[in-house]
Backbone bond lengths (Angstrom), bond angles and torsions (degrees), N, CA, C in turn:
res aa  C-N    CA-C-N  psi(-1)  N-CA   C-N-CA  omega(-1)  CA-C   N-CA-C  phi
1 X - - - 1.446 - - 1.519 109.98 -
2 X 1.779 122.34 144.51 1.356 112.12 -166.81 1.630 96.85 -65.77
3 X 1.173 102.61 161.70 1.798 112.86 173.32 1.566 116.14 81.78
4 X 1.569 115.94 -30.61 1.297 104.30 170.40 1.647 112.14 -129.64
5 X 0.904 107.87 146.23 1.691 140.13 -145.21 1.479 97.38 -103.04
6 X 1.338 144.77 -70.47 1.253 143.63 155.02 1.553 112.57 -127.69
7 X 1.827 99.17 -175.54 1.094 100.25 -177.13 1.617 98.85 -162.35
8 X 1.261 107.52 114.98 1.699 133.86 175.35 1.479 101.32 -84.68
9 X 1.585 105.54 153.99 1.213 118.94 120.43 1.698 108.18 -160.23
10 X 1.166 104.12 151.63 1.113 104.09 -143.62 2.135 85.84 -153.63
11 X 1.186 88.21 153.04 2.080 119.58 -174.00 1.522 103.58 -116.11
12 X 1.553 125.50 120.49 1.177 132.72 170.32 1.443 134.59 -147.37
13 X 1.588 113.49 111.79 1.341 109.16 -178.42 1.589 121.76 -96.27
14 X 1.048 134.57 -66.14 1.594 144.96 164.17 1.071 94.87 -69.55
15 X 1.352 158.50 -26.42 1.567 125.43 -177.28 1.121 133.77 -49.92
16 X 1.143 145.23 116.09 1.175 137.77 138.99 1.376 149.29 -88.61
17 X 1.448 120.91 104.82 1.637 123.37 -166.44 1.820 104.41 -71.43
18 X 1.530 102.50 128.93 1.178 117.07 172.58 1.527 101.23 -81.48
19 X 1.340 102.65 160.74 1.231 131.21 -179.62 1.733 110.45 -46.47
20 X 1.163 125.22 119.60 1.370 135.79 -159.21 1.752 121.78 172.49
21 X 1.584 110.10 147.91 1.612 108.32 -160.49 1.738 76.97 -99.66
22 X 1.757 93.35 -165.89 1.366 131.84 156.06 1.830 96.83 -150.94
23 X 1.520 81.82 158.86 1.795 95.09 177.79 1.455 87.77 -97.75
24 X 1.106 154.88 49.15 1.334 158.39 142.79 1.383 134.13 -118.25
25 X 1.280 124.97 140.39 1.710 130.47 174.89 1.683 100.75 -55.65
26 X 0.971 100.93 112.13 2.141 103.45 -176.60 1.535 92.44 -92.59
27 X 1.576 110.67 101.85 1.818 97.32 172.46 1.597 94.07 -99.23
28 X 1.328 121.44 137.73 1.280 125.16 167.40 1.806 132.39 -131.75
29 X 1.385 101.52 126.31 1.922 86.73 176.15 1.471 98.00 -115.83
30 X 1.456 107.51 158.67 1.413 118.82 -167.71 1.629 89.54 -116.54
31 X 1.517 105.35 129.04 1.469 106.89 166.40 1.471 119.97 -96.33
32 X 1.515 129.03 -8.84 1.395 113.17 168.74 1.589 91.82 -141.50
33 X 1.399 137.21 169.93 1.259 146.08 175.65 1.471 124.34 66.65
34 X 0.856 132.83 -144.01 1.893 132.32 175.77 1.691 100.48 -178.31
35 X 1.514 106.02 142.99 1.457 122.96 -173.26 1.625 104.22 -114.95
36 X 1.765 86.00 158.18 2.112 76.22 -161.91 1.909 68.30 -119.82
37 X 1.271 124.33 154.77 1.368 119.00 156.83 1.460 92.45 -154.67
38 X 1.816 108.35 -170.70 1.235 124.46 -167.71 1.603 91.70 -129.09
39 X 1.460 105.05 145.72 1.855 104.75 -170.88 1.971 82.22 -148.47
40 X 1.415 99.08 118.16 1.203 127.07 179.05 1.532 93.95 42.04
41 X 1.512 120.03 87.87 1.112 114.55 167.76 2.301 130.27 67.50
42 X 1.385 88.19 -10.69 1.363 84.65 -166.48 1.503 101.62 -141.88
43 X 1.677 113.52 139.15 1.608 116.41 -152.16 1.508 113.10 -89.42
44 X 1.275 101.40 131.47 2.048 100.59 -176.54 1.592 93.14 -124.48
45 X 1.249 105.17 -175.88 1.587 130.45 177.61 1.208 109.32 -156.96
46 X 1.742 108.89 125.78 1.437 147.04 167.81 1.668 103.79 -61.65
47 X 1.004 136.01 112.09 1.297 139.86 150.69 1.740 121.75 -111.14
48 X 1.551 108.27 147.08 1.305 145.64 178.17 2.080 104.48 -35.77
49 X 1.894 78.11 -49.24 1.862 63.20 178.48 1.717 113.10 -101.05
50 X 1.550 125.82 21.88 1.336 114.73 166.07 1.223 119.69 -113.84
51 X 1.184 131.69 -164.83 1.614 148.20 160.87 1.092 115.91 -105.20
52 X 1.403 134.73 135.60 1.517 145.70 -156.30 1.333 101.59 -126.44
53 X 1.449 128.19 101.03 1.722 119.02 148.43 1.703 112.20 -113.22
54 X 1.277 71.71 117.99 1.689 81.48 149.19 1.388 122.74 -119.43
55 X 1.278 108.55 163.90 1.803 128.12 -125.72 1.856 85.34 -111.39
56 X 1.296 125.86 116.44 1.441 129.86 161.33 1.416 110.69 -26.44
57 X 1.413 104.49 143.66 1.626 117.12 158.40 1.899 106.90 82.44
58 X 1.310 101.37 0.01 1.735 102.98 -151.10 1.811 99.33 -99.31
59 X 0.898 161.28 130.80 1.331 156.32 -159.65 1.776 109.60 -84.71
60 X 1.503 120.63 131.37 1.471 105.11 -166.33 1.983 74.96 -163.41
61 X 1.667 91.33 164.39 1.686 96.27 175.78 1.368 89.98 -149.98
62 X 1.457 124.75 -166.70 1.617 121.50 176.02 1.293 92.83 -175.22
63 X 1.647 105.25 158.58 1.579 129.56 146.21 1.464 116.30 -168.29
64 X 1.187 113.36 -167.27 1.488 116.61 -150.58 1.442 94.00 -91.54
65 X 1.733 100.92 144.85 1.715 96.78 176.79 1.532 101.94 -112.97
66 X 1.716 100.32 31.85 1.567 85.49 163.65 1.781 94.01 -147.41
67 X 1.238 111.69 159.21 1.747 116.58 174.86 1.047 106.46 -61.43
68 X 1.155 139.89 -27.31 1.800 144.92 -169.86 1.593 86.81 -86.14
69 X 1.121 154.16 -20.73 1.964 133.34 177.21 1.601 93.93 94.89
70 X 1.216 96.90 -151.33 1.269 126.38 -141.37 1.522 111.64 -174.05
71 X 1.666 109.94 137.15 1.462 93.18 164.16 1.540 92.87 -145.31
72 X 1.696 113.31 152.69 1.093 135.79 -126.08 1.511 96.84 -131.42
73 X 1.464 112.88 139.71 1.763 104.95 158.64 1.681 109.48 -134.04
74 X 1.028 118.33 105.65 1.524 107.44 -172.30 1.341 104.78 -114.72
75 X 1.627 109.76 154.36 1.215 124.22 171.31 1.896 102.93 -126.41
76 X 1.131 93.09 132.84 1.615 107.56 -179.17 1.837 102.76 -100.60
77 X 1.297 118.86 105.29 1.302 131.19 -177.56 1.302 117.35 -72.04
78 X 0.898 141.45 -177.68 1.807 159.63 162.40 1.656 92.03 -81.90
79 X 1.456 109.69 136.92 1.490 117.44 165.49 1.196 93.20 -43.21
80 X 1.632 118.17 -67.89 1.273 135.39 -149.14 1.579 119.59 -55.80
81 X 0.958 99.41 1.39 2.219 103.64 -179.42 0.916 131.51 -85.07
82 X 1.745 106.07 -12.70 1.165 137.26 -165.96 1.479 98.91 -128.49
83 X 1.931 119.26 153.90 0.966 98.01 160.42 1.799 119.13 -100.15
84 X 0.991 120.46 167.85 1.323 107.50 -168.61 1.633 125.88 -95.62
85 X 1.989 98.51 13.00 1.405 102.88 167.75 1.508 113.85 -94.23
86 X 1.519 94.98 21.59 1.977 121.72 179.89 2.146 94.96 -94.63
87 X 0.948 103.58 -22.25 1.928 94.03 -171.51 1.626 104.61 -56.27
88 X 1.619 120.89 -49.06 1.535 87.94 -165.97 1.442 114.58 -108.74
89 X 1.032 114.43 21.13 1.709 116.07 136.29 1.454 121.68 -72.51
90 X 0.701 138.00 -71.71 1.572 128.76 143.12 1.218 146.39 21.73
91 X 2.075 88.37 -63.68 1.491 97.66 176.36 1.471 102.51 -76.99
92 X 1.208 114.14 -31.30 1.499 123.48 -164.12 1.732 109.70 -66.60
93 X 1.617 99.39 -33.81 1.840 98.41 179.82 1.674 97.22 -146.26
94 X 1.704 100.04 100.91 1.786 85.59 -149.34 1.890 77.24 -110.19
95 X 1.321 121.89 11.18 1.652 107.27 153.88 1.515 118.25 -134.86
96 X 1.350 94.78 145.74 1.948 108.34 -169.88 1.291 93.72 -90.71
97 X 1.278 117.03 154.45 1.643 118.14 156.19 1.625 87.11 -127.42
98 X 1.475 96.07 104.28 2.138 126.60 175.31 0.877 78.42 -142.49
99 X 1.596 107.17 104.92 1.737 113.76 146.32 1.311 116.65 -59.78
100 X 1.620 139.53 -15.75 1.417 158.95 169.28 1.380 99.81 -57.97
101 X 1.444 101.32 -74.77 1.203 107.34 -169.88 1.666 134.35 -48.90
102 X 2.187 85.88 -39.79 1.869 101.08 167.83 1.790 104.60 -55.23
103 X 1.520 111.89 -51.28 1.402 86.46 -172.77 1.733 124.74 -84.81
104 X 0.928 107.95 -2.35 1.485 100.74 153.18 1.553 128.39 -58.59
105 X 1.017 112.42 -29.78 1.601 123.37 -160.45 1.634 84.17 -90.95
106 X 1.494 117.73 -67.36 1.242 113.31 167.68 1.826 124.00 -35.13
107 X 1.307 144.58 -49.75 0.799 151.12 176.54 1.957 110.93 -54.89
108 X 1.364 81.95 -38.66 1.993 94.91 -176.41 1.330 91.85 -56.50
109 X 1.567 110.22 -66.34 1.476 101.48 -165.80 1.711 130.94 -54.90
110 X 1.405 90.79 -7.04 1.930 83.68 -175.42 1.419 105.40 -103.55
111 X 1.423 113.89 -0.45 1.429 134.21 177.23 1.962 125.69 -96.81
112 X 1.711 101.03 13.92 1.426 93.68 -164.66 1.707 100.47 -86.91
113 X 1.427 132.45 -9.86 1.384 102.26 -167.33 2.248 89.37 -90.36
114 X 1.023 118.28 29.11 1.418 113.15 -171.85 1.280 113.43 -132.24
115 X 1.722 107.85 56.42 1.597 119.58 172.90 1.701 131.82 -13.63
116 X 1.329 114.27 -16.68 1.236 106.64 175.16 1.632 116.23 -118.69
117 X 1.214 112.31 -7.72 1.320 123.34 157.32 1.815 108.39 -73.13
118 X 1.362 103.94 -64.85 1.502 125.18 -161.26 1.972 88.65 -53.08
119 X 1.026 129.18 -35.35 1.576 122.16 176.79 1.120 98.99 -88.68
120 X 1.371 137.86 -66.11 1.266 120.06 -173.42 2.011 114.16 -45.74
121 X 0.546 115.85 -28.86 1.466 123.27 -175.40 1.954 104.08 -74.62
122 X 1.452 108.43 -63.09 1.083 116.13 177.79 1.757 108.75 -62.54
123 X 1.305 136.64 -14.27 1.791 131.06 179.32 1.619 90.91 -78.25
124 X 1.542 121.36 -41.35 2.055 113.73 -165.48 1.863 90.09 -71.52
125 X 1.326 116.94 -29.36 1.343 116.83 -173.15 1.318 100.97 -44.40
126 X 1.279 102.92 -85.43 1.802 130.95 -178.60 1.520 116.30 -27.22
127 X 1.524 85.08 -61.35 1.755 86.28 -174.84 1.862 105.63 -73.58
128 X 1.022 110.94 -28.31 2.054 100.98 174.92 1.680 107.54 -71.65
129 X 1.270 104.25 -12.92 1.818 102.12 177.21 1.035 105.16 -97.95
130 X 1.423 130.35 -20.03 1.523 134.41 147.77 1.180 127.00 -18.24
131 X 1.599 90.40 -89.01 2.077 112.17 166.70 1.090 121.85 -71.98
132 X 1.302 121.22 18.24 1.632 125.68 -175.68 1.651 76.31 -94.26
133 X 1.055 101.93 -76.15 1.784 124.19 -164.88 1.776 104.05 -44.54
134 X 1.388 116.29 -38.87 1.700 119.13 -172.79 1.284 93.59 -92.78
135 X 1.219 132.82 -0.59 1.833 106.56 -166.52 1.365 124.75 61.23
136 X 1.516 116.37 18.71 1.369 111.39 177.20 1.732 108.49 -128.42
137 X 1.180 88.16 168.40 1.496 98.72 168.51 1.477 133.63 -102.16
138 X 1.721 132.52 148.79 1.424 136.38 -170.91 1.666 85.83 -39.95
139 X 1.307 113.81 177.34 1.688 137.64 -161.68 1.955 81.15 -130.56
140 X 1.579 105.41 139.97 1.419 104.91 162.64 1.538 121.64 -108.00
141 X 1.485 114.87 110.42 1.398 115.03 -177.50 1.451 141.03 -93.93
142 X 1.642 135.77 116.79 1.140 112.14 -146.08 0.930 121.06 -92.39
143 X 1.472 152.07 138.23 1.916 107.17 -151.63 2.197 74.87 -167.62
144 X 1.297 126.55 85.49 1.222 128.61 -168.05 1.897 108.93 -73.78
145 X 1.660 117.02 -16.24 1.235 108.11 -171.23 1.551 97.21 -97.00
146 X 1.415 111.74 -17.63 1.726 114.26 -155.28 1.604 110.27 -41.82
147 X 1.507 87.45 -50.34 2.152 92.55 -167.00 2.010 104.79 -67.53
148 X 1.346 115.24 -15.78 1.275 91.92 -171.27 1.733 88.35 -96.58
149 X 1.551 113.39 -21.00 1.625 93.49 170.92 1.634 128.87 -62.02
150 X 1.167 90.98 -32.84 1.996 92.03 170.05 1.610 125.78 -62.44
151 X 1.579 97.21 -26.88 1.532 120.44 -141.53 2.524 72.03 -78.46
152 X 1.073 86.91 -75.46 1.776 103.11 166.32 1.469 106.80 -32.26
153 X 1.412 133.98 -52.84 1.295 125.73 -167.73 1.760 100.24 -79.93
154 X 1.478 111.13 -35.40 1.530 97.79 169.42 1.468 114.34 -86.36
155 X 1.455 149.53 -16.43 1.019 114.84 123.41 1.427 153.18 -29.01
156 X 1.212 136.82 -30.79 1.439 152.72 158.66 1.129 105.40 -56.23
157 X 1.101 132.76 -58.07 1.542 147.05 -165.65 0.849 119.97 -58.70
158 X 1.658 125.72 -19.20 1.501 132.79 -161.14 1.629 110.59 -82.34
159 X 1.181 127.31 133.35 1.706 124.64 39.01 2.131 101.48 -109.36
160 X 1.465 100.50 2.01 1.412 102.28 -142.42 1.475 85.69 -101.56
161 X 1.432 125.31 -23.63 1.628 120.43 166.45 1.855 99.51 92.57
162 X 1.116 116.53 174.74 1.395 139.82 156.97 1.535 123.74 -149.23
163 X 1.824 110.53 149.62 1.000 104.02 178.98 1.399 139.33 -76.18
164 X 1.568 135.62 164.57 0.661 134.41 -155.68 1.491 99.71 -74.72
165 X 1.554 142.23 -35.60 1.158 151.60 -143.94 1.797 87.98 -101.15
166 X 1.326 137.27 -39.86 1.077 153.84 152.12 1.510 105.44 -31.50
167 X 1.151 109.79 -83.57 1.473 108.91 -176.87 1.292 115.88 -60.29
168 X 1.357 140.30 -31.25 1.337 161.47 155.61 2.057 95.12 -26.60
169 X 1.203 93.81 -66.67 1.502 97.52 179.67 1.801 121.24 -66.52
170 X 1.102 101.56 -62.83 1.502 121.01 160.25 1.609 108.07 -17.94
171 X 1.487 112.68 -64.12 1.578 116.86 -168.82 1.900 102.84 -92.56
172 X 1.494 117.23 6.07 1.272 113.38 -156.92 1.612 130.36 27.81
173 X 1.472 90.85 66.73 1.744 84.18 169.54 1.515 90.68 -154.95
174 X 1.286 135.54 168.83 0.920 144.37 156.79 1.818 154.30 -69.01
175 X 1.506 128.85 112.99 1.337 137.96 -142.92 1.341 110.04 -19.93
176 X 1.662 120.96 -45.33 1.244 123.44 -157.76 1.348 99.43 -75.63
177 X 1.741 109.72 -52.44 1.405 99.66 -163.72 1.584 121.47 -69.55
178 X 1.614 117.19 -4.31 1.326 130.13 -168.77 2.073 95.74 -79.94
179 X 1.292 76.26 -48.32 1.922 69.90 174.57 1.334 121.68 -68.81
180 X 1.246 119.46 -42.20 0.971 108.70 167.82 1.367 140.46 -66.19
181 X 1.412 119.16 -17.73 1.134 132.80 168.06 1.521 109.85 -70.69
182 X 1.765 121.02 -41.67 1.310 125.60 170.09 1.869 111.75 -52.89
183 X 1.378 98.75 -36.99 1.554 103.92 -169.49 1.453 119.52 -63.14
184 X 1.518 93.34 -44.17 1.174 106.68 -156.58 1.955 109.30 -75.95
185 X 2.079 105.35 -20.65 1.176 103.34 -178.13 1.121 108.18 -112.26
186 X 1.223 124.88 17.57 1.625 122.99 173.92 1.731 114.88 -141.76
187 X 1.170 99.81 10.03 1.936 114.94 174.71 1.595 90.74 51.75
188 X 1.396 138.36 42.36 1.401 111.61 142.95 1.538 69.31 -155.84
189 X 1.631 88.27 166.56 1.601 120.32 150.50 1.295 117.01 -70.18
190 X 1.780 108.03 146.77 1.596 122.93 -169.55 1.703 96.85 -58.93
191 X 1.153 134.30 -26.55 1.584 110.27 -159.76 1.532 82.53 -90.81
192 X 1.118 146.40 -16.29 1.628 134.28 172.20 1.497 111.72 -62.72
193 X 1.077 107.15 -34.24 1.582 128.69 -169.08 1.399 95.08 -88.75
194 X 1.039 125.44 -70.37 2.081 106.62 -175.04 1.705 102.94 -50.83
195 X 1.325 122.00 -35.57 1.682 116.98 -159.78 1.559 90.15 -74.32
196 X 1.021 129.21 -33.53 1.749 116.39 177.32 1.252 113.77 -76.04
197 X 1.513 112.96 -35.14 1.301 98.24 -166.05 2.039 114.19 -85.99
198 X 1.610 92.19 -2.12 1.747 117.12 158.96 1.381 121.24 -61.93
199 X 1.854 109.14 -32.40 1.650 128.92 -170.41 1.157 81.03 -82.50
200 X 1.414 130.98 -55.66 1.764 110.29 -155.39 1.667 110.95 -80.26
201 X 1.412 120.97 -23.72 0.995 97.88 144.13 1.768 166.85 -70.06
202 X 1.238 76.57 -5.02 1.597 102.19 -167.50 1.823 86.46 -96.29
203 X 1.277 117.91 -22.44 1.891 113.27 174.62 1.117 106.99 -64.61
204 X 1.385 115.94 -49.58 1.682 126.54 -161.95 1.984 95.64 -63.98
205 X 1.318 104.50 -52.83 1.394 83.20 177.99 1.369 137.63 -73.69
206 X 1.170 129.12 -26.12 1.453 152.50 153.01 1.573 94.46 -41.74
207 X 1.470 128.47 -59.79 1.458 110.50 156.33 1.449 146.96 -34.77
208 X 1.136 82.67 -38.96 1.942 110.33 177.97 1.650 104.48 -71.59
209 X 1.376 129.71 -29.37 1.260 148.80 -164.69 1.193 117.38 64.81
210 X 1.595 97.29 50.07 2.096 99.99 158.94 1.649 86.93 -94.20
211 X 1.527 75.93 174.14 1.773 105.30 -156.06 1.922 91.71 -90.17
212 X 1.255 110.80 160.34 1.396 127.54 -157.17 1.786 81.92 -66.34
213 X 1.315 118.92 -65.14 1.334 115.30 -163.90 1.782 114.98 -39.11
214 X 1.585 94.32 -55.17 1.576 100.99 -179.90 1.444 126.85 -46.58
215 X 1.637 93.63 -40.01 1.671 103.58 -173.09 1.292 117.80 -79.60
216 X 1.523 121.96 -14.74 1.383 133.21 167.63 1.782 115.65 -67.39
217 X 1.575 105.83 -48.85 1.410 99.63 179.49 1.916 113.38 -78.42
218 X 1.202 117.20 -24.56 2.128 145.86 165.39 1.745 76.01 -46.80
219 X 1.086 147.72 -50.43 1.568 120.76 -118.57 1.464 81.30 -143.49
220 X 1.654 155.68 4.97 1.505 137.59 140.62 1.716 84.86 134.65
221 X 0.945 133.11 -5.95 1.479 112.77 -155.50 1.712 90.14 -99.91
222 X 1.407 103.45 -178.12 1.643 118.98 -173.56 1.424 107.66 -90.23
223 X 1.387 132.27 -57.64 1.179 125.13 165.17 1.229 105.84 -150.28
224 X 1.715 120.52 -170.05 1.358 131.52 -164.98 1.644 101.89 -57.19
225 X 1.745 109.30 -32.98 1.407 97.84 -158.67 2.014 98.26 -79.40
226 X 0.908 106.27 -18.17 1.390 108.50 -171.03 1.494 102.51 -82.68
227 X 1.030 122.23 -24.47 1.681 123.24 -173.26 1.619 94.02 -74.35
228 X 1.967 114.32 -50.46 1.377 113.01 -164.30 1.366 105.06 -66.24
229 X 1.115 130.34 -28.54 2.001 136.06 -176.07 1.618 90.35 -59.75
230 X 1.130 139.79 -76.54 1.172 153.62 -159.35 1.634 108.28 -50.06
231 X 1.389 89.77 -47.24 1.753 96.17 -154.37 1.626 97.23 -88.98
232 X 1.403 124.80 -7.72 1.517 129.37 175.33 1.949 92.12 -84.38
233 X 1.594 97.53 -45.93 1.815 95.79 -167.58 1.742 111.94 -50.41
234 X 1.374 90.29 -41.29 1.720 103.48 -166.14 1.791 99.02 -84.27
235 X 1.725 118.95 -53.49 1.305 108.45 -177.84 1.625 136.19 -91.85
236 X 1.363 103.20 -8.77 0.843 101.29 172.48 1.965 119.80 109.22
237 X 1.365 102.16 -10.06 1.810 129.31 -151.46 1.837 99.46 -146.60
238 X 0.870 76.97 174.73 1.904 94.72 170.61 1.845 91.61 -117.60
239 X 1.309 90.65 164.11 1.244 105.02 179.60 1.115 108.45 -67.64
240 X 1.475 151.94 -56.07 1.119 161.54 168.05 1.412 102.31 -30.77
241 X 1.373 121.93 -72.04 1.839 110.00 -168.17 1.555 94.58 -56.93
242 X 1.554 125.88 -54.11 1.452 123.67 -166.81 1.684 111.23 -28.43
243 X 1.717 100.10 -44.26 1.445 107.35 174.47 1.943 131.13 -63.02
244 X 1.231 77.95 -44.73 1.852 90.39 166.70 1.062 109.33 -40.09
């Protein structure tokens, strides 16, 4: 996915990581235990209720500061998501305690096979680790046609969709403020809004009497099983009884 590079998670008791970079923003939340490490020379601790980045290129090691381990969810970022006059603030306070922020990061992760969620989710990431790091706050922009211009560009787009960084350019304005402008005038986010308007297509054909599989890949989705997750979330049924 653009912006992120890999994605761990990973269970650890005796390990210990020696001293070593990545060319990537390491954002990390720990769901059970707490990690004690050293980040450019000087000792921090990973905890359960914050978010952990550390800053590419920067020297850091880790292990568990308890005998019971630790378990880990990391996402390895794009240098580029960040700007990089963000590294030595960072190193200096490289975990937030934003319960906001934890569940965003959390939310990303249960959202990666769904490219227009999984970016939209990851741009509020970026930019709140932004103003965490500058001391400032998002900018409010007033822009009254924006949400019905997206609303039209994700209409157009259908069944095959476009990206969020795509449309970002397309409408010239930027990821965050496009969602939010979608959010704010239609009470959901655009990737909620293409996945329904994927369900109603994928009804019309299931009407027609193509087969669940067909009408899932006809209508934007990945396969039958991904159409049925969706089409139970949004209808309530599997496609199959819907048909009965």
């Amino acid at each position: 996915m653009e912006g992120i590079k890999e994605v761990f998670h990973a269970s650890f008791t005796t390990h210990v990581y020696p001293a070593h970079t990545h060319d990537a923003w390491t954002l990390m939340l720990l769901d059970t235990g707490a990690v004690r490490y050293e980040l450019d020379r000087h000792e921090h601790g990973a905890l359960v209720e914050g978010v952990t980045l550390l800053p590419p290129h920067v020297p850091h090691d880790g292990r568990s500061a308890f005998p019971t381990g630790f378990h880990k969810r990391v996402l390895y970022l794009d240098d580029s998501v960040l700007p990089a006059g963000l590294v030595g603030k960072a190193v200096d306070t490289p975990m937030l305690a934003d319960p906001l922020l934890r569940q965003r990061v959390h939310q990303l992760h249960l959202a990666l096979d769904e490219p227009l969620e999984a970016s939209s989710r990851l741009a509020l990431i970026t930019e709140r680790l932004a103003h965490h790091f500058a001391g400032t706050t998002p900018a409010v922009h007033a822009d009254p046609t924006l949400a019905d211009r997206v609303r039209q560009l994700l209409d157009a787009s259908l069944p095959g969709g476009v990206t969020l960084n795509d449309a970002a350019r397309e409408l010239r304005t930027s990821p965050t403020h496009l969602v939010r402008a979608f959010s704010r005038r239609f009470g959901l986010p655009p990737h909620r809004y293409l996945t329904g308007r994927r369900v109603d297509l994928a009804r019309g054909y299931l009407v027609e009497g193509r087969s669940a599989a067909e009408a899932a890949v006809l209508a934007g989705f990945h396969d039958q099983s991904h159409l049925t997750r969706h089409f139970r979330r949004v209808l309530g049924t599997s496609p199959g009884r819907f048909v009965r």
